[in-house]
One Martini backbone bead per residue (centre of mass of N, CA, C, O) as a GRO file, in nm:
protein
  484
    1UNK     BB    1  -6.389   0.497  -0.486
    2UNK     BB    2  -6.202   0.225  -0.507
    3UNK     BB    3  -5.941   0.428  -0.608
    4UNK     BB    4  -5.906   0.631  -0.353
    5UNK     BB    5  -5.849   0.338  -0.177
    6UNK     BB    6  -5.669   0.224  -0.291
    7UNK     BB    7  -5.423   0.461  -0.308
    8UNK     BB    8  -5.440   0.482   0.026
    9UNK     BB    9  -5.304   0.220   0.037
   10UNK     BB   10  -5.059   0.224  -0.090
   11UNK     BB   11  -4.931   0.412   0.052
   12UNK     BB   12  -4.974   0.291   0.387
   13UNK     BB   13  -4.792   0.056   0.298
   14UNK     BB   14  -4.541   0.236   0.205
   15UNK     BB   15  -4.553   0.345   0.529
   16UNK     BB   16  -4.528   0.056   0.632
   17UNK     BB   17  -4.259  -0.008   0.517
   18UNK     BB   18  -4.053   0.178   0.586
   19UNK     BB   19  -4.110   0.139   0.909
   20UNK     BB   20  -3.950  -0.184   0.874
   21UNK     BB   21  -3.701  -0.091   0.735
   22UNK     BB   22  -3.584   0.100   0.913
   23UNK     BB   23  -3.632  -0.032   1.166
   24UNK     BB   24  -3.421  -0.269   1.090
   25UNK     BB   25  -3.197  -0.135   1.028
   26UNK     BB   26  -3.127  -0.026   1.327
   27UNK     BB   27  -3.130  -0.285   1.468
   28UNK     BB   28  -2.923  -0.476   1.279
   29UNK     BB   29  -2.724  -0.288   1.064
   30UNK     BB   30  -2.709  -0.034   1.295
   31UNK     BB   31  -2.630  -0.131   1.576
   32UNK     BB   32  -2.307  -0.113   1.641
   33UNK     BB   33  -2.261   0.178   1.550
   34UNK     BB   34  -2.479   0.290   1.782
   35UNK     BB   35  -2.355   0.197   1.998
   36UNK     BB   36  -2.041   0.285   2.013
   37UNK     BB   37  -2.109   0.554   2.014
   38UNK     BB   38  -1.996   0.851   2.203
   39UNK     BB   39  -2.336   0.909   2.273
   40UNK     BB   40  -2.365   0.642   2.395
   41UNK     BB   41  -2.479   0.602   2.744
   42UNK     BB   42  -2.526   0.347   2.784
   43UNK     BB   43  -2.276   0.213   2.659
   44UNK     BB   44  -2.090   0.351   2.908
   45UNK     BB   45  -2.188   0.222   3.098
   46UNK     BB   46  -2.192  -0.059   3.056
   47UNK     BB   47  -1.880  -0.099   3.029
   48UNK     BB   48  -1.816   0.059   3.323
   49UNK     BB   49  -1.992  -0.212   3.472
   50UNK     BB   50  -1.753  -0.394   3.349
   51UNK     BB   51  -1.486  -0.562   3.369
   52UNK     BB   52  -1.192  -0.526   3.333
   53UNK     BB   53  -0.917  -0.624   3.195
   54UNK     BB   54  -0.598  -0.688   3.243
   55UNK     BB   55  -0.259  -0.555   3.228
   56UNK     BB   56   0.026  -0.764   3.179
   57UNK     BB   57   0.362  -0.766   3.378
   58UNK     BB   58   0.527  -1.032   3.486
   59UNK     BB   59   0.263  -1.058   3.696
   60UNK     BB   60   0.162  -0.733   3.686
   61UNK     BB   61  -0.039  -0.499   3.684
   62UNK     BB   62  -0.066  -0.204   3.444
   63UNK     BB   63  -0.403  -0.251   3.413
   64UNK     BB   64  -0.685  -0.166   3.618
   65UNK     BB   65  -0.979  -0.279   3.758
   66UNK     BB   66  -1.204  -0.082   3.976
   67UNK     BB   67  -1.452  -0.063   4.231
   68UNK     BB   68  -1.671   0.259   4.312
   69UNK     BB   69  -1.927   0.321   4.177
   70UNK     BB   70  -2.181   0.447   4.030
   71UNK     BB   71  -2.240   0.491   3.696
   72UNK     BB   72  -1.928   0.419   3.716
   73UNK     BB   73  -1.807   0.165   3.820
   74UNK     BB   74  -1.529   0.158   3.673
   75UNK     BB   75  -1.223   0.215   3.729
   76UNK     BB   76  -0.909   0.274   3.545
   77UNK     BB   77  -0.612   0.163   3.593
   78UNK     BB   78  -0.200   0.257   3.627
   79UNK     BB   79   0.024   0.167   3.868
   80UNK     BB   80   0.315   0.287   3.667
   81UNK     BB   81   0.209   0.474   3.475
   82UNK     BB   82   0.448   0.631   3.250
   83UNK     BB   83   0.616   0.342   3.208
   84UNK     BB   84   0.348   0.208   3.003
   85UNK     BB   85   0.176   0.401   2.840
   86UNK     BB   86   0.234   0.277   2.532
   87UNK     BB   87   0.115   0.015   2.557
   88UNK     BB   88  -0.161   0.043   2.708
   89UNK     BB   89  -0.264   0.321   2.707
   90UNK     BB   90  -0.601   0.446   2.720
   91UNK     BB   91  -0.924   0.467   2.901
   92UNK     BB   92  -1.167   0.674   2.818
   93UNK     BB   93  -1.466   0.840   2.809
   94UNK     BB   94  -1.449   1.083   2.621
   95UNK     BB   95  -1.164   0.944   2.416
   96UNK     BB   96  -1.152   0.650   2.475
   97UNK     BB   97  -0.859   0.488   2.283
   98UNK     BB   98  -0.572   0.304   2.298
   99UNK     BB   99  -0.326   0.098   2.250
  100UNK     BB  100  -0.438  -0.199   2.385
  101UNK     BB  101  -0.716  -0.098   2.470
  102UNK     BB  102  -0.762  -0.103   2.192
  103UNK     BB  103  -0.652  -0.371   2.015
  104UNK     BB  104  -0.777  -0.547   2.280
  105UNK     BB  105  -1.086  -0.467   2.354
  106UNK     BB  106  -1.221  -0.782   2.354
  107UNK     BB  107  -1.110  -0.907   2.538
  108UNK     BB  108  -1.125  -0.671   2.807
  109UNK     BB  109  -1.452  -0.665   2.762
  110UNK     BB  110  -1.538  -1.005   2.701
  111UNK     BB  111  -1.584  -1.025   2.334
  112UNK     BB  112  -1.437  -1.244   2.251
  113UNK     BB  113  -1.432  -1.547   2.089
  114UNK     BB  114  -1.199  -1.671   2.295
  115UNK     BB  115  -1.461  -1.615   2.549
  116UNK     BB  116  -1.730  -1.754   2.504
  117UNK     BB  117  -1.707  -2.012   2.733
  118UNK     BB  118  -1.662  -1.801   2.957
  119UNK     BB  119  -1.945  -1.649   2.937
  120UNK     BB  120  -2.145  -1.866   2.979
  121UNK     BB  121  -1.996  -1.944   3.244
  122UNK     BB  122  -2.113  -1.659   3.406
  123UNK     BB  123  -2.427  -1.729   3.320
  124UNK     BB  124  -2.451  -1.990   3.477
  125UNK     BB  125  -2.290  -1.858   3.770
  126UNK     BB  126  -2.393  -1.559   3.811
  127UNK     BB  127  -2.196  -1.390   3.708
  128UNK     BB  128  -1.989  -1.079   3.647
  129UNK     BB  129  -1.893  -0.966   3.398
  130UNK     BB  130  -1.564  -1.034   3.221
  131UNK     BB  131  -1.259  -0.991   3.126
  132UNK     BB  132  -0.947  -1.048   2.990
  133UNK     BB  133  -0.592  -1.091   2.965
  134UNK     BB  134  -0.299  -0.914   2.888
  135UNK     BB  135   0.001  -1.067   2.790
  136UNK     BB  136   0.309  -0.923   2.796
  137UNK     BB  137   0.672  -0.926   2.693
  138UNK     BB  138   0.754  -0.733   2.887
  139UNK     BB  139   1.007  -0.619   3.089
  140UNK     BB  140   1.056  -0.485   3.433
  141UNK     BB  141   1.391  -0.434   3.383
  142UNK     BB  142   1.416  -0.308   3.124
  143UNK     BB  143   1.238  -0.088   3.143
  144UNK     BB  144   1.326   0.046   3.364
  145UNK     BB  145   1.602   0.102   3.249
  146UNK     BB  146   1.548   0.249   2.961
  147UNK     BB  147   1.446   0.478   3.140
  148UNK     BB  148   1.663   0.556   3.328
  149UNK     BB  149   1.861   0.613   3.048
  150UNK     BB  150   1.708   0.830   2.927
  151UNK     BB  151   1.515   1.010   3.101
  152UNK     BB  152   1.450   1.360   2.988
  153UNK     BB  153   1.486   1.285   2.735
  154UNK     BB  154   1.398   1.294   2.372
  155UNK     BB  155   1.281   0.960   2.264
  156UNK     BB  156   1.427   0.612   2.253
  157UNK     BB  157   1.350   0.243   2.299
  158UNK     BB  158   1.449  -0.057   2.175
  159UNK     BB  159   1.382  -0.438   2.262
  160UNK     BB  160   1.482  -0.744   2.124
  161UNK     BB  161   1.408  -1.080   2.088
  162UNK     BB  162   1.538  -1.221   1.816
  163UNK     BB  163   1.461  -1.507   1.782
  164UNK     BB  164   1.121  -1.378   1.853
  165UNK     BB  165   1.022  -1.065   1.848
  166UNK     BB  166   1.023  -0.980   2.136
  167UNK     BB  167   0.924  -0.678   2.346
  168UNK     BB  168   1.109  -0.612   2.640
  169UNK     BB  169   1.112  -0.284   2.504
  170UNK     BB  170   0.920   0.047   2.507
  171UNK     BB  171   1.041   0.380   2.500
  172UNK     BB  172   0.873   0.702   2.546
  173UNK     BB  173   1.009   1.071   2.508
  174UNK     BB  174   0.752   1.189   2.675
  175UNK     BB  175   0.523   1.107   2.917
  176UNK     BB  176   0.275   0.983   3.078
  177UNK     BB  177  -0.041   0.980   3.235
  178UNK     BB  178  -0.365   0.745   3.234
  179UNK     BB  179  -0.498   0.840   3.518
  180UNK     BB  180  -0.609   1.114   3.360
  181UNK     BB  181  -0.769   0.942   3.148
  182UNK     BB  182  -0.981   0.763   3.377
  183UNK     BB  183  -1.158   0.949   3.467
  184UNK     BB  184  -1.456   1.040   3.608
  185UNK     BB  185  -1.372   1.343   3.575
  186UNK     BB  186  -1.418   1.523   3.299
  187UNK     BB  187  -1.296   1.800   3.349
  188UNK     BB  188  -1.000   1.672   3.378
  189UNK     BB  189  -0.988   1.550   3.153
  190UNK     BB  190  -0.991   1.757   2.954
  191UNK     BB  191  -0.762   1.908   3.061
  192UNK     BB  192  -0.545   1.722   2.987
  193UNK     BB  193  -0.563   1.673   2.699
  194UNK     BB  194  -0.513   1.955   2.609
  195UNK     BB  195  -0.229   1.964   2.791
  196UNK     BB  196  -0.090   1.722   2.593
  197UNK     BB  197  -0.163   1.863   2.306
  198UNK     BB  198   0.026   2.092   2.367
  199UNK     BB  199   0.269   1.960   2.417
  200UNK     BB  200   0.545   1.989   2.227
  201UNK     BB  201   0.686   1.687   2.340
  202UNK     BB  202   0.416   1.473   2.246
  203UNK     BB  203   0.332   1.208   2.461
  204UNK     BB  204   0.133   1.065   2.285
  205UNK     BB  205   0.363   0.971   2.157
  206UNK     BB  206   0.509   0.687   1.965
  207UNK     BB  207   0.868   0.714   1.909
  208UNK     BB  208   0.922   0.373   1.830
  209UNK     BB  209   0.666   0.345   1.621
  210UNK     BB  210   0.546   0.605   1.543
  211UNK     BB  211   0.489   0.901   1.388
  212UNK     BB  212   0.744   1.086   1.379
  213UNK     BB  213   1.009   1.035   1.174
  214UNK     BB  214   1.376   0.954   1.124
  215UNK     BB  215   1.691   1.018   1.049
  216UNK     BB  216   1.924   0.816   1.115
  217UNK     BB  217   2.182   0.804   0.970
  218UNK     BB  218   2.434   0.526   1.030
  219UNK     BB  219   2.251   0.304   1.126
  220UNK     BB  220   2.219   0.244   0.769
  221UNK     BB  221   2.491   0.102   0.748
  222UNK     BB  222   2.402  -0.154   0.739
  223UNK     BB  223   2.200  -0.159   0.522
  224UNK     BB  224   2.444  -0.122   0.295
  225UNK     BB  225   2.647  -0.353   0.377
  226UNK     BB  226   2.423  -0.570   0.295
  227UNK     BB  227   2.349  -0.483  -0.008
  228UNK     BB  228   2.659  -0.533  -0.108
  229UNK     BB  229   2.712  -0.810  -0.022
  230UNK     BB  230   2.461  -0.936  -0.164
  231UNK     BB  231   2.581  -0.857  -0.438
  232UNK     BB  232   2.890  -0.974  -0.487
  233UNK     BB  233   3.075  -0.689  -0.489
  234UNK     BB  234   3.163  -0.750  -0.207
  235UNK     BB  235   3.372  -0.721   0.116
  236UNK     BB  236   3.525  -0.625   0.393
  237UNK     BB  237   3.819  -0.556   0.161
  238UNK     BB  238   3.689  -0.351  -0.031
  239UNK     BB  239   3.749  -0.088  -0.118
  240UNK     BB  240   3.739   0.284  -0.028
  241UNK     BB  241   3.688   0.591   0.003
  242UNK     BB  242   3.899   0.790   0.301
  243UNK     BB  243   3.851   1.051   0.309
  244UNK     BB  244   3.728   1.415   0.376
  245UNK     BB  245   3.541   1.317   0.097
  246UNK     BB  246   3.325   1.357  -0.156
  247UNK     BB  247   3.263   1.365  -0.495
  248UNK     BB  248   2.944   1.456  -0.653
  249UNK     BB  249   2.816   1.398  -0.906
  250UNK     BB  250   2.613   1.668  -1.093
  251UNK     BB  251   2.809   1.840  -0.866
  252UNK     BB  252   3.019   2.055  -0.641
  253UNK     BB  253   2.947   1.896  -0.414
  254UNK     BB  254   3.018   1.718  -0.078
  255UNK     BB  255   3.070   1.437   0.100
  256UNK     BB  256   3.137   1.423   0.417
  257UNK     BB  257   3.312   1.382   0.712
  258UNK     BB  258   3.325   1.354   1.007
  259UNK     BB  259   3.452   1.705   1.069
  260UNK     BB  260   3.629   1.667   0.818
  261UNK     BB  261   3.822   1.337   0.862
  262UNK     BB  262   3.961   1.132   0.768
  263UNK     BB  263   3.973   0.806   0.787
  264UNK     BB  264   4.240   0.798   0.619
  265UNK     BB  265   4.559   0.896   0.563
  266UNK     BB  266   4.536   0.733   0.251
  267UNK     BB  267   4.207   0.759   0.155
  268UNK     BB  268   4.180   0.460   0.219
  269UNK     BB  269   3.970   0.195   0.261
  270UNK     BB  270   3.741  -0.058   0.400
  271UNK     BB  271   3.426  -0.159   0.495
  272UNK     BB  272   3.535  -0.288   0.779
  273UNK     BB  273   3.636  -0.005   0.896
  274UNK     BB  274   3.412   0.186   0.794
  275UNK     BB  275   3.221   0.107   1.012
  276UNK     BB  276   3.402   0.156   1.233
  277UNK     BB  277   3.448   0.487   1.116
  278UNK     BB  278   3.184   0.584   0.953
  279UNK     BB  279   3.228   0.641   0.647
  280UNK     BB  280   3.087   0.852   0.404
  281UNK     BB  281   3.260   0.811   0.135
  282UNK     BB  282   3.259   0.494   0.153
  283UNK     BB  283   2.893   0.533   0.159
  284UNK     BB  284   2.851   0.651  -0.097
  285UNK     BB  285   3.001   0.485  -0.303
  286UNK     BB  286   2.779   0.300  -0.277
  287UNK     BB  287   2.554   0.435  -0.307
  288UNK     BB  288   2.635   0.498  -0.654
  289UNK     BB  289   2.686   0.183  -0.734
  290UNK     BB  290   2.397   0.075  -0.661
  291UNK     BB  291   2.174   0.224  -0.580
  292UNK     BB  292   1.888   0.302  -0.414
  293UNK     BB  293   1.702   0.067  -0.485
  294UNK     BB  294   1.892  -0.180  -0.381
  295UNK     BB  295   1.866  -0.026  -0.052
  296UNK     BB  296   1.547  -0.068  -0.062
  297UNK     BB  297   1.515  -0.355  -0.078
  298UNK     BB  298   1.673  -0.421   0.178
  299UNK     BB  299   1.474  -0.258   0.337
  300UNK     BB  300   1.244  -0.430   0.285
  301UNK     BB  301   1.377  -0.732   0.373
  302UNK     BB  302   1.334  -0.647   0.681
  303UNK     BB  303   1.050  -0.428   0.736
  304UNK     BB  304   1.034  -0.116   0.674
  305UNK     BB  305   0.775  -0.132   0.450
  306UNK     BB  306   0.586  -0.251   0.631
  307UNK     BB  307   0.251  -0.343   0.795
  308UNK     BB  308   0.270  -0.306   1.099
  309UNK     BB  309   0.122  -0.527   1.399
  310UNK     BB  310   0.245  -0.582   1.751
  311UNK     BB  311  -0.059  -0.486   1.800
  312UNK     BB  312   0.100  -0.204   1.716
  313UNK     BB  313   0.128   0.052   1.513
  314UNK     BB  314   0.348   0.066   1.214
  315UNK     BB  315   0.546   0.302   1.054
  316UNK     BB  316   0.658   0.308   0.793
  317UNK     BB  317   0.891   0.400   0.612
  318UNK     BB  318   1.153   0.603   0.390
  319UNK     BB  319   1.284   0.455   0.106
  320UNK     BB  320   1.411   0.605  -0.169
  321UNK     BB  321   1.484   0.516  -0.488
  322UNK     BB  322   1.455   0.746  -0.707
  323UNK     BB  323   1.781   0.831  -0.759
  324UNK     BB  324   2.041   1.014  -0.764
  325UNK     BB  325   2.375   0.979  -0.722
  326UNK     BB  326   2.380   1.236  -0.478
  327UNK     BB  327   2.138   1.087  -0.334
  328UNK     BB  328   2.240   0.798  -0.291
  329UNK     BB  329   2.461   0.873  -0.110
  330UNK     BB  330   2.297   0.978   0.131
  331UNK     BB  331   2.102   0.756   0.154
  332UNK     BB  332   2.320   0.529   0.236
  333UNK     BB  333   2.364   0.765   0.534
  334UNK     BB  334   2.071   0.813   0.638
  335UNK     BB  335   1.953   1.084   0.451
  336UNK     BB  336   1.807   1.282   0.343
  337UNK     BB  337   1.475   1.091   0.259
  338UNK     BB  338   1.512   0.900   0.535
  339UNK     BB  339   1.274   0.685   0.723
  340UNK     BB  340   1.228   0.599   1.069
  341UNK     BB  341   1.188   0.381   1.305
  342UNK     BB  342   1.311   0.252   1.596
  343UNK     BB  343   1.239  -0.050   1.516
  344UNK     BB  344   1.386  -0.058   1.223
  345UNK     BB  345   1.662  -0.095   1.403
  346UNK     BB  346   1.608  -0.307   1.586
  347UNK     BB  347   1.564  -0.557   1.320
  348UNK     BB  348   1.838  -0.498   1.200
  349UNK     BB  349   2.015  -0.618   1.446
  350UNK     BB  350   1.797  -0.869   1.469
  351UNK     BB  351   1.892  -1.014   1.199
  352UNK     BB  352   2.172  -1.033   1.219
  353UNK     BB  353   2.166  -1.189   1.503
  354UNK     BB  354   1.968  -1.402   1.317
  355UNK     BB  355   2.095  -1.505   1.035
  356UNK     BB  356   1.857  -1.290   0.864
  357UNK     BB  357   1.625  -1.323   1.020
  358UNK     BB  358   1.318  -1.206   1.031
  359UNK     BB  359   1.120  -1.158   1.341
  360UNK     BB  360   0.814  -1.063   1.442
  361UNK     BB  361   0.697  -0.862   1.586
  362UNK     BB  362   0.590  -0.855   1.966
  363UNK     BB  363   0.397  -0.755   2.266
  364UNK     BB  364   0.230  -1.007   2.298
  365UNK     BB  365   0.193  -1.338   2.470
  366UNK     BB  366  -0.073  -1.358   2.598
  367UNK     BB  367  -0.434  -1.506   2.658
  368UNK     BB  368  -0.686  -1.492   2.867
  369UNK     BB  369  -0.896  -1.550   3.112
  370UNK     BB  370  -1.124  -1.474   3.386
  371UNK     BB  371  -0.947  -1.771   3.491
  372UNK     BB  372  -0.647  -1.776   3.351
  373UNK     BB  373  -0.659  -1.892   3.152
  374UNK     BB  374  -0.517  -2.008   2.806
  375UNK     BB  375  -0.620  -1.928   2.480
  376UNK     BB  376  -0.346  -1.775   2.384
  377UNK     BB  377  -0.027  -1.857   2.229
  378UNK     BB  378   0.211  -1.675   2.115
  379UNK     BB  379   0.360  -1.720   1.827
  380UNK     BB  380   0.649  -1.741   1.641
  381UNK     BB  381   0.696  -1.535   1.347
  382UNK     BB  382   0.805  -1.477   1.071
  383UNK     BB  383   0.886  -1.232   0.783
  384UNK     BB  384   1.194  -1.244   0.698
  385UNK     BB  385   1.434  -1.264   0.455
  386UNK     BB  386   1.737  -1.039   0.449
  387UNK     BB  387   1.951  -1.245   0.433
  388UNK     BB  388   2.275  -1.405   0.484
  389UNK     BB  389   2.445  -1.541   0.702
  390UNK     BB  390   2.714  -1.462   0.592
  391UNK     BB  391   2.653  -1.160   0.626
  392UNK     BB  392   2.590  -1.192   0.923
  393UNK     BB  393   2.881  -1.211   0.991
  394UNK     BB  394   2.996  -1.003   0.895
  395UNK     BB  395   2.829  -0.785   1.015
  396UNK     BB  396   2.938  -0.885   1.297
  397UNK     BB  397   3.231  -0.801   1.278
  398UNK     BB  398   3.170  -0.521   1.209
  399UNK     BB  399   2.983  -0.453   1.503
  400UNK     BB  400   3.259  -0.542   1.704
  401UNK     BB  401   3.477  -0.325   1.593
  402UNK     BB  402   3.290  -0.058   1.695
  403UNK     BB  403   3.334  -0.142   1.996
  404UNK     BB  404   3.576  -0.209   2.073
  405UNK     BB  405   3.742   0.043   1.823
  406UNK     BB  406   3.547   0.263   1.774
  407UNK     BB  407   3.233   0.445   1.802
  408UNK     BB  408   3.145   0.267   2.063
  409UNK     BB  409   3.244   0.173   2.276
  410UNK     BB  410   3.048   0.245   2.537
  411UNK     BB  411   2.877  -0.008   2.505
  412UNK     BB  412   3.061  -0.188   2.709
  413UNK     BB  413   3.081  -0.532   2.843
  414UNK     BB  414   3.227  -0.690   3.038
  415UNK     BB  415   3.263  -0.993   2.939
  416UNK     BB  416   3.106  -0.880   2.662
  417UNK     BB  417   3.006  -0.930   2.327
  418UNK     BB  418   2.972  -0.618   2.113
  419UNK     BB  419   2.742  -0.538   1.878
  420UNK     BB  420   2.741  -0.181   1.692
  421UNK     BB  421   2.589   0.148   1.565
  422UNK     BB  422   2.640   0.459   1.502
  423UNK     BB  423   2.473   0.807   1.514
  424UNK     BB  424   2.446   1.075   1.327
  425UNK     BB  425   2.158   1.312   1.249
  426UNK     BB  426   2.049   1.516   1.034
  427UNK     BB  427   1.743   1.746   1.037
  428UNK     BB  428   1.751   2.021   0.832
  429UNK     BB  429   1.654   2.271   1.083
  430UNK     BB  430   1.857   2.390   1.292
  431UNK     BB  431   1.903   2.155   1.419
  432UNK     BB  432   2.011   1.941   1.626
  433UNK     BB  433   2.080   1.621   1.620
  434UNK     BB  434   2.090   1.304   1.646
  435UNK     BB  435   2.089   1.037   1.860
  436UNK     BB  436   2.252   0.707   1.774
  437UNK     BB  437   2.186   0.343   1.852
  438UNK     BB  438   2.273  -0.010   1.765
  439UNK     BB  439   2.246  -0.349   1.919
  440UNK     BB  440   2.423  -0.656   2.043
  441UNK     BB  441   2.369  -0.924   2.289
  442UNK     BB  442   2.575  -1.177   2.274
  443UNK     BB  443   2.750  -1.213   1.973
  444UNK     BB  444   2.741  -1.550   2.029
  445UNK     BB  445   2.448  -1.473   2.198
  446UNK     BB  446   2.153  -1.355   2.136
  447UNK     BB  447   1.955  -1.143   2.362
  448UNK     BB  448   1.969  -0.873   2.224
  449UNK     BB  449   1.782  -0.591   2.043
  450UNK     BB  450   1.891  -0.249   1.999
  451UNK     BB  451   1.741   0.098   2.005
  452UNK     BB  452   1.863   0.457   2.003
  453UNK     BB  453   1.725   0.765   2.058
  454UNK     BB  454   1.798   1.120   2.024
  455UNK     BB  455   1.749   1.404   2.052
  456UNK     BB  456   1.922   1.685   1.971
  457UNK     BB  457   2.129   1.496   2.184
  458UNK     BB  458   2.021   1.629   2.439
  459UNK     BB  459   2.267   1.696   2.664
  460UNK     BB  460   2.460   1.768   2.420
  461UNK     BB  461   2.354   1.863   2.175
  462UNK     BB  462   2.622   1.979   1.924
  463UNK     BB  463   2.786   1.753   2.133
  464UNK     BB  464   2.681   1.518   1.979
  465UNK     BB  465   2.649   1.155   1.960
  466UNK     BB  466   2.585   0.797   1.946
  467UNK     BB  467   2.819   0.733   2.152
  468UNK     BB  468   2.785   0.947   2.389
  469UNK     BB  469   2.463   0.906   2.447
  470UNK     BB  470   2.309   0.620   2.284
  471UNK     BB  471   2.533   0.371   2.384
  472UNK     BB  472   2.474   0.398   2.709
  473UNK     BB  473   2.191   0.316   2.685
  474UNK     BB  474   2.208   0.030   2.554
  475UNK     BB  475   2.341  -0.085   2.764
  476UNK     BB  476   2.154  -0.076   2.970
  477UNK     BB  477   1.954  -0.272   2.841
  478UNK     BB  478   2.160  -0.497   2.818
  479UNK     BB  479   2.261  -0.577   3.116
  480UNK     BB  480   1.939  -0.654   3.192
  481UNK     BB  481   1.907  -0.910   3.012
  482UNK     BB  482   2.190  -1.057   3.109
  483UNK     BB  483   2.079  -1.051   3.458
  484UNK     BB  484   1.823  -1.264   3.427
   0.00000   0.00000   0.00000
């Protein structure tokens, strides 16, 4: 008897261990994941029961919550729509979060550690939780220009100031309104949702960012140009190829110039011509001679290649080393396998223009709490040494004579002088350019470097140039940070 009572205990001891494991197991080690889940009917009222802190631009909330009562007690509202919209991303009930409003949510939901004796006194003076707020770096005179600059076109434009790496002005186009996903109509919400990725356009990408990335073109000869310069075999007068083509070693086909019309009439230039009038023979033949690698290092130390997060996710770069002498000739001239998002030509802009240092890009300004007091202040940090300050003069007076005298006129802002370079990016698919341009102003006290891409040329289709289309756009972004 004793026998099979003994068993029977050990039995239910282990069912009674089973159910004290699994009950602990739910309460607290799967407890957070449990809370998050997209399912968790209890949790996503609690969210929305909560005030949630605004993201402030200039001193203007960009992203507020309104309470309206109901279920969801606060409506998460965008006052200025499609404007800011890549910026501060969508919070909504059904699809999550994007933008600041992910990377940023334990602030914004009044959760974050640097909140903490916020919260203490909240519940000591009985007041109902509430989020703190992030204070971005965007200027709203200057993004305002960005996106009238840019227009109805699909591009972006992105600028930093080089000093400090804060982010200006950030415009993706087309862009989208997040007041659609943030309602509390959910059938409304998930209409929107549909037709957003359905949208050819892909409003929803970040394409100053991530998503899918671009040929540079011609704005990569930046990048070449500083390659060649530290290697200390070239000077801004060293001679190159300047013909309408270059022949390229273990094949028969030729790197042509824009146009197919000689660089100079006597077939020869120099480095700092070469920039000014775009000439792709003779950054081939750099190409060639440094080898894809040394281009791919110097892109590195830019911070082509690096996972960047400020704090919204930046796609790296694509710059391509192990290339036969044909294809680093390409890649040279940023074609080829080279792919970037328009923020890494607006670092490299941003390097040459602070002597060489490229500072870490940064979106947000400062973290407040919900008295408004200041708890964290984003301060200016290194990413990279990309060059010697004395390359960084060479390369600014070659691309103060591309906007002078060379491809970029269009740039030129009366009374201040401009460095920049245009760019014009075959897509390899039987679509228009790409039309590219980046700059910065003042060259001899700079205050802000752009990068502007135009898809498919824009307005002017097959008939565009980075000159003719994203110059203008760059000008137009330059003048308001100068007006300032």
């Amino acid at each position: 008897m004793n026998g099979p009572l003994r068993r029977l205990s050990v039995v239910v001891a282990l069912l009674l261990g089973s159910l004290l494991l699994s009950t602990t197991w739910v309460q607290f080690v799967n407890a957070g994941e449990i809370s998050a889940g997209q399912g968790n009917v209890r949790e996503v009222y609690r969210e929305f029961g909560r005030e949630r802190g605004p993201i402030v631009v200039g001193g203007d909330p960009v992203a507020v919550s309104t309470e309206v009562g109901g279920d969801y007690r606060f409506l998460r509202e965008y006052p200025a729509g499609p404007l800011y919209a890549h910026a501060t991303g969508y919070y909504s009930i059904v699809y999550g979060t994007s933008g600041i409003e992910r990377t940023n949510n334990d602030v914004l939901a009044g959760t974050a550690d640097a909140l903490f004796y916020s919260r203490i006194g909240q519940i000591l003076t009985g007041e109902d939780p509430s989020g703190g707020s992030v204070q971005l770096t965007l200027d709203p005179a200057v993004q305002q220009a960005a996106a009238e600059a840019l227009g109805d076109q699909r591009g972006a434009v992105i600028a930093l100031e080089p000093a400090t790496g804060r982010v200006l002005a950030m415009v993706s186009s087309p862009s989208y309104d997040p007041d659609r996903l943030s309602s509390h109509d959910l059938g409304d919400v998930r209409e929107a949702w549909e037709e957003l990725n359905a949208d050819e356009g892909r409003p929803l990408e970040n394409r100053a960012l991530s998503g899918r990335l671009y040929p540079p073109g011609s704005v990569f000869k930046i990048v070449t140009a500083a390659a060649a310069l530290e290697s200390g075999d070239y000077t801004p007068e060293t001679e190159l190829p300047g013909g309408a083509e270059l022949d390229l070693p273990l094949t028969d086909a030729t790197l042509p110039n824009y146009g197919r019309r000689p660089c100079e009439a006597d077939g020869t230039t120099t480095l700092a011509d070469a920039m000014r009038t775009s000439c792709n023979p003779a950054f081939g033949q750099i190409g060639i001679d440094l080898g894809a690698e040394a281009i791919r290092e110097q892109a590195a130390e830019i911070g082509y290649l690096a996972d960047l997060d400020i704090p919204l996710p930046v796609t790296p770069a694509t710059v391509p080393g192990d290339l036969n002498a044909p294809q680093s000739a390409q890649a040279a001239i940023g074609q080829f396998d080279v792919r970037v998002a328009p923020i890494h030509i607006a670092m490299t802009s941003a390097a040459v223009a602070n002597d060489g240092l490229v500072m870490t890009p940064q979106l947000v300004r400062s973290i407040r709490g919900p008295d408004l007091q200041v708890v964290e202040d984003i301060q200016p940090e290194p990413l990279s040494t990309a060059f010697s300050p004395e390359t960084a003069a060479a390369l600014t007076d070659m691309m103060v004579s591309v906007v002078e005298d060379g491809t970029g006129t269009a740039a030129q802002i009366p009374g201040v002088q401009v460095a920049g370079k245009t760019g014009t990016a075959q897509t390899g698919n039987d679509t228009d350019p790409h039309a590219w341009f980046t700059s910065f102003a003042p060259a001899d006290d700079p205050q802000v470097a752009v990068a502007v891409v135009v898809e498919n040329g824009g307005d002017l289709g097959s008939e565009t140039s980075g000159g003719r289309v994203a110059a203008p756009v760059a000008r137009a972004v330059m003048e308001a940070v100068l007006a300032r």
